[in-house]
Every structure is written in C-alpha cells, then in structure tokens.
Steps between C-alpha positions, in 0.01 A plus 500: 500500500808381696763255437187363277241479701217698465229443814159683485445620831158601631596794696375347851809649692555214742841420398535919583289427849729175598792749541368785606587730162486862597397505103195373535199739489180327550585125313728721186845566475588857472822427354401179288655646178884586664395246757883291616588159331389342804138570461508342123381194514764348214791676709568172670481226197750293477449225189756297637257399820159498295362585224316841430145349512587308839633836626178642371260237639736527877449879499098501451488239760695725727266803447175305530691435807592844618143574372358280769770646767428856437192567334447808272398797707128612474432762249280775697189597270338841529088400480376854536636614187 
C-alpha cells in the first residue's frame, strides 16, 4: 500500500513492456519487491485531484489499456516432457 492505495495487479507486465524495463524477465519484475516509487502504482496519488477509488478505477483503465498496447509475451511450453 502507498499513500493509501492498495491496487491488485495481475502481473501482465505491460506497464514494464510500454517502457522498455530492462527488469522485466518474461511478463515479471525481477526487482518488484525493491522495485523504485515510480513503478508503485499509489506513488502518484494525489487526494487533492481525485479521490483514491477514481485513482484506482483511472489506473485499471490504463492497464487494460497498456494490456491491449503490449500484450503479455507468450509463455513457451515444453510438450515432450
């Protein structure tokens, strides 16, 4: 949780893939537990412009956004095993 906002992401690394994070192995972050303040999604809140659900219900529109922009990469499956 940051500045009181606590957003579940689901790991699809596009925000990662929209700028090119050299952190980003496969669609996870290597570094998501140090990871900067930039990368946390309540970093930027400010309850003087919105409130913390409207910031909540911008930033899921933006990834299914970013989603659609950069897609998760493929996940390469091993059938012979």
């Amino acid at each position: 949780m940051v500045n009181g906002i606590k957003f579940d992401c689901w790991g699809c690394g596009a925000c990662c893939r929209a700028i090119a994070c050299t952190f980003l192995d496969g669609n996870r972050c290597r570094i998501y537990a140090k990871r900067p303040d930039i990368c946390r999604v309540g970093y930027s809140f400010d309850p003087e412009v919105m409130t913390a659900q409207q910031y909540l219900d911008l930033t899921r529109d933006v990834c299914k956004q970013l989603e659609e922009l950069y897609p998760p990469k493929a996940t390469v499956v091993d059938c012979r095993s």
